[in-house]
N, C-alpha and C positions, 0 to 999 in steps of 0.2 A: 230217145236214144235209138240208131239204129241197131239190125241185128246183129254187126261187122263189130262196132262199138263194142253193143253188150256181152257177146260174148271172148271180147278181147278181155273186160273188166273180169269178168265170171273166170278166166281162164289166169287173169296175176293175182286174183284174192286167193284159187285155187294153189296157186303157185308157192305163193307166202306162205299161206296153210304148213304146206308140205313141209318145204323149205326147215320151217319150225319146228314142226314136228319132229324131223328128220335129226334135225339139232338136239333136239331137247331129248331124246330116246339114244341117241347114240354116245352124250355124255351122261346117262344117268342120271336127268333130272336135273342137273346144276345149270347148264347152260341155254336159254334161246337168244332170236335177235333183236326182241322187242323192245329196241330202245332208240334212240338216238343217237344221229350218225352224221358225222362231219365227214368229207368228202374231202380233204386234202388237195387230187390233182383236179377236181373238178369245181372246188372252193366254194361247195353246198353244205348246208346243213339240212337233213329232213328230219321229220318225227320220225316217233317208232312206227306210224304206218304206213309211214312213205305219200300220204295225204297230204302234206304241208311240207314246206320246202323254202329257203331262201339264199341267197349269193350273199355272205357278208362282206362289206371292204376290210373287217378285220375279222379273227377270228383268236382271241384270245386266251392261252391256259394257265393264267397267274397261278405262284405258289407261294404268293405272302400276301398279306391285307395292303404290303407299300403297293406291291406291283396290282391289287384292284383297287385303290386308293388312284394312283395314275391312268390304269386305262382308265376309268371313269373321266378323269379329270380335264385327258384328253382327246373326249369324243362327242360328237352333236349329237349323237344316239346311242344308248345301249339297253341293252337285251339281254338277260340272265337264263340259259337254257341249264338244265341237267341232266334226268332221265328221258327226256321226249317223249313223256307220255303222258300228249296233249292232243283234244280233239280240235283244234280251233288253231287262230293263227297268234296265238299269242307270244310266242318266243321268239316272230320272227323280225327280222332287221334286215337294213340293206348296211346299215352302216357297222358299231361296235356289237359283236356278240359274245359274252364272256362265259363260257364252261368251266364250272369250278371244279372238274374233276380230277384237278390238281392240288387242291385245296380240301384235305378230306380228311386231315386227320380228328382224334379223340384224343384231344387236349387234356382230359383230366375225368380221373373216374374215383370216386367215393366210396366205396361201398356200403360204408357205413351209415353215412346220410343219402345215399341212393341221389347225390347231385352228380350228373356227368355234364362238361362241357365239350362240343365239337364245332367243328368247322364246318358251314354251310355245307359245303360241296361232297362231302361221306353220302354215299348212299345205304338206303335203311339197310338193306340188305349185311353190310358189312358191319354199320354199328349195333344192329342186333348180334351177331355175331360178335363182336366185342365183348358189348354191355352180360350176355352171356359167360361170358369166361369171368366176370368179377361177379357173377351169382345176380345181373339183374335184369331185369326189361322193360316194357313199357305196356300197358294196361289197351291202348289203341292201335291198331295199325292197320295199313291201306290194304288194300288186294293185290297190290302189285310190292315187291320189294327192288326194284329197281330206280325209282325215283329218289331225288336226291331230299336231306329235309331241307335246304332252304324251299327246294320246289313244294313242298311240303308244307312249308309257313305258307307259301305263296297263294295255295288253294286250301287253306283252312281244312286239311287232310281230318275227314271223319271214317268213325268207321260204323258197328254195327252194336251200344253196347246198353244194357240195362243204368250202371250208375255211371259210367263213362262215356264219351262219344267221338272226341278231337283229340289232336297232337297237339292241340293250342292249351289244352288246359295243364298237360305238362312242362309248360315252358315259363320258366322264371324270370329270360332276358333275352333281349334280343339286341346282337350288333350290327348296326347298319349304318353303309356308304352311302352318304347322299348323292347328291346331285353336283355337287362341289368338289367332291373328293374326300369329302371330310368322315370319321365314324365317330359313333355315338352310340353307347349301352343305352338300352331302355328299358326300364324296368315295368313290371307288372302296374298299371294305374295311369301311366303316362297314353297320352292319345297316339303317338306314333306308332306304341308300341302295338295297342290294339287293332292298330288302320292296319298295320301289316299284314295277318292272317286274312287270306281272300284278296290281296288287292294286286294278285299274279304280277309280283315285282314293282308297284309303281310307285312304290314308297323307297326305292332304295336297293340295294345288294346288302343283303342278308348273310354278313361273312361268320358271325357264331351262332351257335344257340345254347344255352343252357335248360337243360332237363331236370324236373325230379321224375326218375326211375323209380322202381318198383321189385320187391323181390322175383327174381325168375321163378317163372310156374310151367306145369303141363295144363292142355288145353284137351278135353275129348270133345269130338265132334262127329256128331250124329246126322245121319242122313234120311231124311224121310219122307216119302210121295204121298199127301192128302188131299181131299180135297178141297177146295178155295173156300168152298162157304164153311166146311167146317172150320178155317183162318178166321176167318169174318165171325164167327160168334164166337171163338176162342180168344183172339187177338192179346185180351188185356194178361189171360192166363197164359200164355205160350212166354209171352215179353216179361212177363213177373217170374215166373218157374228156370230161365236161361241166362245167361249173363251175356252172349250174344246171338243174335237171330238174323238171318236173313230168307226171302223166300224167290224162287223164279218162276214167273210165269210163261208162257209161249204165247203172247199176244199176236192177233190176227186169226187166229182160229178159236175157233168152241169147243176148249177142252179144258174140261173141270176139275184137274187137277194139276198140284205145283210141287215142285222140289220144297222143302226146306230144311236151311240148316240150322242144328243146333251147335250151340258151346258153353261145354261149362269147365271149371278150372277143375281141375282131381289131381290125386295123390296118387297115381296108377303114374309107373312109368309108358315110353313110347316102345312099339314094340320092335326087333330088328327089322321088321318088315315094313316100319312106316315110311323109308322114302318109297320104296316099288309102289305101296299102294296109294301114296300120293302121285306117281307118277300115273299109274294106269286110271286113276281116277280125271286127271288132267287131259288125257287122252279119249279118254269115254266123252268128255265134254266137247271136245273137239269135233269127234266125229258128230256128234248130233248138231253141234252151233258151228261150226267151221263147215262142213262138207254137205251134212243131210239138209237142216233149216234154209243154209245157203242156195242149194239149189231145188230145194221147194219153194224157194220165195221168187223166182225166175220161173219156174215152170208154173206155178201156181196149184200146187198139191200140196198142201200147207198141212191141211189136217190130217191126211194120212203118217204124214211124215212126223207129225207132233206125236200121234198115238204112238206110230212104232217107239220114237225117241224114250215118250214116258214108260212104256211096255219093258223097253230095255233096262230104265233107271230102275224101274221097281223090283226086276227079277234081280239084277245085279247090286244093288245099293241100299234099296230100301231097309232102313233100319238097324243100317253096319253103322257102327260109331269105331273112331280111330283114334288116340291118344298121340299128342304132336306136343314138341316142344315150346311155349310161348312164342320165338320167335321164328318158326312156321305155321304155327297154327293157323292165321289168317289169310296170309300172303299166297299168290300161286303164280306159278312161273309160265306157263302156255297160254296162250290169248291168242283166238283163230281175230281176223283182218275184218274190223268193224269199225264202227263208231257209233259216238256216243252223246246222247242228250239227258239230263239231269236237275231236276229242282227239287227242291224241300216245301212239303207240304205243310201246314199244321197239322197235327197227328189227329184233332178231334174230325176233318173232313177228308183222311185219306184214302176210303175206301169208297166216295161218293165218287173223289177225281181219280178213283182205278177204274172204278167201275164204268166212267165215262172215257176212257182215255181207251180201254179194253175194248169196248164198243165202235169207236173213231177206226181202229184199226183192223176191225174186222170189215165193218162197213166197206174200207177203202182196200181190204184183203193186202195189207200192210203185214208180215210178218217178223217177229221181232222177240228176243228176250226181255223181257223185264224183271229188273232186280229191283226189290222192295227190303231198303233199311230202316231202322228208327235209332233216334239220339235222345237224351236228356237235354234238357236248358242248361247248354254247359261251355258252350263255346267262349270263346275270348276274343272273338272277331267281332267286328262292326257290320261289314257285309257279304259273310256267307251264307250257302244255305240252310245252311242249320244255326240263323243268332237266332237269340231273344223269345225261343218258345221250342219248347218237345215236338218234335219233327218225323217226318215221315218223308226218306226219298224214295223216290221214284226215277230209275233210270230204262233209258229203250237203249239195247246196244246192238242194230242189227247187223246183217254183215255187210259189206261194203261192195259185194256182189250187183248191187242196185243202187243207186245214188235214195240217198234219204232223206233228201232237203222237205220233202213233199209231207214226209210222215213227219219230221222235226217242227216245222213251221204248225202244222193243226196240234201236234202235243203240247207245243210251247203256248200257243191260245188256251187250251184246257188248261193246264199249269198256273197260269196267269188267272183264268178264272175261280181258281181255288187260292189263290193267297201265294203263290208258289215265288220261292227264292232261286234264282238263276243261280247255278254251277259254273263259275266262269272257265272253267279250264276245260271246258266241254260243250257243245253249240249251243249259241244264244245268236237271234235278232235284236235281242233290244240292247238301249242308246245311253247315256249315258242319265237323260231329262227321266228316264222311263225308271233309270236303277233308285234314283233321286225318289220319287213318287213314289214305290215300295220300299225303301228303307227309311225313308222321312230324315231325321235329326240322326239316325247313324250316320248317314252319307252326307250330311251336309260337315261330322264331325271327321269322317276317313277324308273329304276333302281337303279341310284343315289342315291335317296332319301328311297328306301326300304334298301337296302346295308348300308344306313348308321344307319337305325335302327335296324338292324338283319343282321351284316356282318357274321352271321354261319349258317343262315337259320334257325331258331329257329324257326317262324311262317311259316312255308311252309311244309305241310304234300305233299303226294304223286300227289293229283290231282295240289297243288297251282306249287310245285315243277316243271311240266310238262306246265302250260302254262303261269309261270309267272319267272321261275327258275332263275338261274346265266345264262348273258350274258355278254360277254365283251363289254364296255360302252369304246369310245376311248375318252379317255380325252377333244382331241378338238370339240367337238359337241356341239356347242352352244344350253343354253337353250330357250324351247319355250317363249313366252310371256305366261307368267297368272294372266294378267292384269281383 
């Protein structure tokens, strides 16, 4: 890349940064841009980072299941986008693209039995705020609340939790448009029903979903800078003592210690002051992972830039804990202009492929967040990254300052060498032969079950095509349990 280039790119990550910032500080916290964005005179749709982009020949905002029943029915391709907050190219089309963000409401709320049904197209954001006002919530949820839940089914949405881990294990049924036009409820046990989580729309449009909720809680969340090896011999006590953990490291430099968060449910309300300190909290991060990381990773002053960052975390954070309502407690609305690679480890070799992946990226003075979650065996998916075993992700989210194909491609090797499950809604090189080989008898059973909703490929543009495509499934392969 020349210097004309790089510091065009260096000067609109800078830009966005602002931009958002600027947003998010001058409504108080409720509003950024970070989403996706149809372009009306210009007949684009890009992600939220403005990284991915396509011209549909349609662009569709049905507000009944007839009206996604017919586009479906009458299109060569379609493409289910919601929040855009995707790293890869998977919502894109040339041809049908349908935004359900017309389609959103909360069909039906229980209190009683904590069953809610809604429509794909609501995003979290709004039906937490609902499911709140009837006293309830949901036990998982993502980092972002802007995403929609079909998008949500789509990538087997996990999040951070000791006896919890997925949006899939709250989910009782699921309605989906095939490929025909046709819908169909699917209940928990059925194979369609399971191929859906993870398989980023290629089973169908996901027009309901049913929920069992949970009573609404307060969530405290603790903040605290240790050092990594003290993780590493703690690990199993930190994850047993929390009910959710996350931790960040500053990969590409030699620095020995990491954020980490805690949460646990309490009886303490939230205090007037928790959105400001959510906000300045969101801000703090920005500046270190949006502006400082960003442009030590172009200059190559990595490590000074790290210490200052942690120096600041610890005087200001370390060891403040905040009381939030359930349906903030996870979620956060500012995201400086990155991207993002992610696989699910086996949790028994996770700290063999940090420690080699932390290593790669110093070697190659690669600068980079990394966010480190773990799940229970709790998924309902077939091929996420978190089926079929207690998991450990690992994601690098650096900033977009620098193109990352270079550091994505050697992580994604180490990844692979430990067992590691692709994040599809996040970048991946591999093919569809290669998803086949690490999921064995699940992907030959999610093939089944997408084949029989889309036997022409209808829902599969060119990225789903590549690592999700036609395989031959041999008849006698028994399927998995999805009990």
């Amino acid at each position: 890349m020349g210097a004309i280039d790089r510091a065009r790119r260096i000067a609109r990550t800078w830009t966005i940064n602002t931009v958002n910032s600027c947003v998010y500080l001058l409504s108080g916290g409720k509003t950024t841009l970070h989403e996706g964005h149809y372009d009306r005179a210009r007949g684009t749709w890009s992600n939220w980072s403005k990284t991915f982009s396509a011209r549909p020949r349609r662009f569709e905002t049905p507000e009944s299941e007839a009206e996604i029943r017919q586009a479906v029915r009458s299109s060569k391709k379609v493409r289910v986008v919601g929040g855009g907050h995707t790293f890869n190219g998977g919502p894109l089309t040339g041809e049908t693209m349908l935004s359900l963000d017309r389609y959103n409401k909360v069909l039906s709320v229980d209190p009683e039995t904590g069953i809610a049904r809604v429509q794909a197209g609501i995003r979290l954001r709004d039906l937490m705020a609902q499911l709140q006002e009837s006293g309830l919530s949901l036990p998982v949820l993502g980092s972002t609340s802007t995403q929609s839940v079909g998008g949500l089914v789509a990538t087997d949405l996990h999040g951070s939790g000791r006896a919890n881990g997925f949006l899939s294990e709250q989910v009782r049924s699921l309605r989906i448009v095939n490929a025909a036009g046709e819908a169909e409820t699917f209940q928990r046990g059925s194979e369609v029903f399971h191929a859906a989580f993870g398989a980023i729309g290629t089973c169908g449009v996901v027009s309901e979903v049913e929920l069992e909720c949970i009573p609404a809680y307060n969530l405290g969340k603790e903040l605290r800078i240790v050092r990594s090896e003290w993780i590493d011999r703690n690990i199993d006590r930190i994850l047993e003592e929390n009910e959710h953990t996350s931790f960040y490291y500053i990969g590409g430099v030699d620095i020995k210690h990491v954020r980490m968060n805690l949460w646990r449910r309490t009886v303490l309300d939230p205090p007037a002051s928790v959105r400001a300190q959510k906000m300045l909290d969101e801000l703090i991060d920005m500046l270190l992972s949006g502006y400082l990381l960003g442009l030590a990773r172009v200059l190559k002053v990595s490590r000074p830039t790290a210490a200052l960052g942690l120096l600041f975390f610890k005087v200001t954070m370390d060891g403040r804990s905040v009381v939030h309502p359930s349906a903030d407690g996870f979620s956060r609305k500012l995201f400086y202009h990155h991207d993002e690679i992610e696989y699910g480890v086996p949790y028994e070799v996770h700290k063999e492929c940090l420690k080699e992946l932390e290593g790669m990226l110093q070697e190659n003075c690669y600068t980079t967040i990394i966010e480190v979650r773990f799940t229970p065996d709790k998924s309902r998916g077939l091929i996420g990254p978190g089926v079929g075993r207690r998991t450990c992700y690992i994601e690098l989210a650096p900033s977009l300052s620098l193109d990352s194909t270079p550091m994505f491609e050697e992580a994604e090797r180490i990844f692979l060498k430990y067992d590691g499950y692709p994040h599809l809604g996040k970048f991946t090189r591999l093919t569809a032969a290669e998803l086949q080989a690490i999921h064995g008898d699940r992907f030959a059973s999610f093939q089944r079950a997408r084949r029989r909703q889309d036997p022409e490929g209808k829902f599969l543009n060119e990225f789903a095509a590549r690592v999700l495509g036609i395989i031959e499934v041999p008849i006698n392969i028994a399927e998995p349990s999805m009990a």
